[in-house]
C-alpha positions as a Markdown table, in Angstrom:
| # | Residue | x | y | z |
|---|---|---|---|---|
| 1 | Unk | 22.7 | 62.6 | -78.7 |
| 2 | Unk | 25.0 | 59.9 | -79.2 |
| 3 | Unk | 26.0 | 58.0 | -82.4 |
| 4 | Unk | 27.0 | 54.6 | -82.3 |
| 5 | Unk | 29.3 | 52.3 | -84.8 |
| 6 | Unk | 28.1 | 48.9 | -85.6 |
| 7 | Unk | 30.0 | 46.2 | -87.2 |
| 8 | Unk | 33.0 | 47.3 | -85.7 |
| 9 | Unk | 35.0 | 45.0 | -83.3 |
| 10 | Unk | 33.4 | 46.5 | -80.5 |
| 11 | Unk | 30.6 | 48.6 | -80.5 |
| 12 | Unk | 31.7 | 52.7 | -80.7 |
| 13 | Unk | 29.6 | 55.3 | -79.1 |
| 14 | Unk | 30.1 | 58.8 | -80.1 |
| 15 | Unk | 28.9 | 62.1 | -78.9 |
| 16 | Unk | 27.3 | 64.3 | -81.5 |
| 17 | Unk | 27.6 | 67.8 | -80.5 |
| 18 | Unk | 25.4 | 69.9 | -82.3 |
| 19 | Unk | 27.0 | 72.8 | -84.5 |
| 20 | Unk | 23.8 | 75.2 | -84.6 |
| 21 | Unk | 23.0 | 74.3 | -80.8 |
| 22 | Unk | 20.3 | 77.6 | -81.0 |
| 23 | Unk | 19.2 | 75.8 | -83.7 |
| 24 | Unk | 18.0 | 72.6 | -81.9 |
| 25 | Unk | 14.6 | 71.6 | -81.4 |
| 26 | Unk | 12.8 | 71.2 | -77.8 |
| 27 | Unk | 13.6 | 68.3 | -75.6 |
| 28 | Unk | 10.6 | 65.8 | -76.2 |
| 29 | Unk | 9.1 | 62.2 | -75.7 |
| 30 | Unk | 6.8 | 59.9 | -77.3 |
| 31 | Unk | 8.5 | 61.1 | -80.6 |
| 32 | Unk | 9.1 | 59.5 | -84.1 |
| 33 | Unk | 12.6 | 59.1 | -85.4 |
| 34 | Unk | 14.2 | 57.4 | -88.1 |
| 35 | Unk | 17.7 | 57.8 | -90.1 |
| 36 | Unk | 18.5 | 57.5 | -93.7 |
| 37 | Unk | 21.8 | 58.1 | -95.4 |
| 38 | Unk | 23.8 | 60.6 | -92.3 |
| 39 | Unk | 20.2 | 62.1 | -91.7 |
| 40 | Unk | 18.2 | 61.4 | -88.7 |
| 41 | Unk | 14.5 | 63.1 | -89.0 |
| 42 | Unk | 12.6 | 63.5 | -85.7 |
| 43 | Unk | 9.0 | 63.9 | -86.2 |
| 44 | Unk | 6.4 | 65.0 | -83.5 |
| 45 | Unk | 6.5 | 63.9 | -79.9 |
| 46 | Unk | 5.4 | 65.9 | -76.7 |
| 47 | Unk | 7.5 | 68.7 | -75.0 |
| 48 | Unk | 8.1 | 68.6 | -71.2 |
| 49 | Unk | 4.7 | 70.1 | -70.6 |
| 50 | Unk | 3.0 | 67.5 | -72.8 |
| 51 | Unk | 1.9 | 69.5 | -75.6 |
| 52 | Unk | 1.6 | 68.0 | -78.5 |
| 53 | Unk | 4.2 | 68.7 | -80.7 |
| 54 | Unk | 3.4 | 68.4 | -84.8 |
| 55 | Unk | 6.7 | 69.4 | -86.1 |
| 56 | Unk | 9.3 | 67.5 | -88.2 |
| 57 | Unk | 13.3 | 68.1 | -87.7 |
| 58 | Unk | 16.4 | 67.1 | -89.7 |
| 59 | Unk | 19.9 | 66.4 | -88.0 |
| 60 | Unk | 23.0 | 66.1 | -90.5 |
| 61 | Unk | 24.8 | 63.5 | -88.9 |
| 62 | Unk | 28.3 | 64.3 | -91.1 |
| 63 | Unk | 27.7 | 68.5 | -90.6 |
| 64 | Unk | 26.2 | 67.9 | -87.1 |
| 65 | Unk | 23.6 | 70.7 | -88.3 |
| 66 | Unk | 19.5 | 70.8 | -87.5 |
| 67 | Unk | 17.2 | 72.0 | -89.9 |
C-alpha cells in the first residue's frame, strides 16, 4: 500500500509497510475504502476466490497498525 503527499511541490509516494503484517486483512477487489484523519477503513470487497467478503478493517496511517 502506498501513501501519497499532495500539495507538495511534487507529488510524494510513500510505502506503508504494515507493523502487525499477521494482522492484515486478505488481499481483495471490488472493495470500499475511504480515509479520515490518518485512518483508512476498508470495507467489504471479494477475496481472490470471489467470496464475498462482509468485513470492515482499520489501517493507522501514523502507527501503520490494522485493526
Amino acid at each position: 500500500m502506498f501513501h501519497m503527499q499532495i500539495g507538495q511541490p511534487k507529488l510524494n509516494w510513500t510505502l506503508l509497510v504494515p507493523a502487525n503484517p499477521s494482522q492484515a486483512p486478505v488481499p481483495r477487489n471490488s472493495h470500499t475504502s475511504v480515509v479520515e484523519g490518518d485512518n483508512l477503513y476498508v470495507l467489504g470487497g471479494q477475496d481472490d476466490e470471489n467470496n464475498k467478503l462482509e468485513d470492515l478493517w482499520q489501517f493507522n496511517i501514523a502507527t501503520k497498525t490494522w485493526t
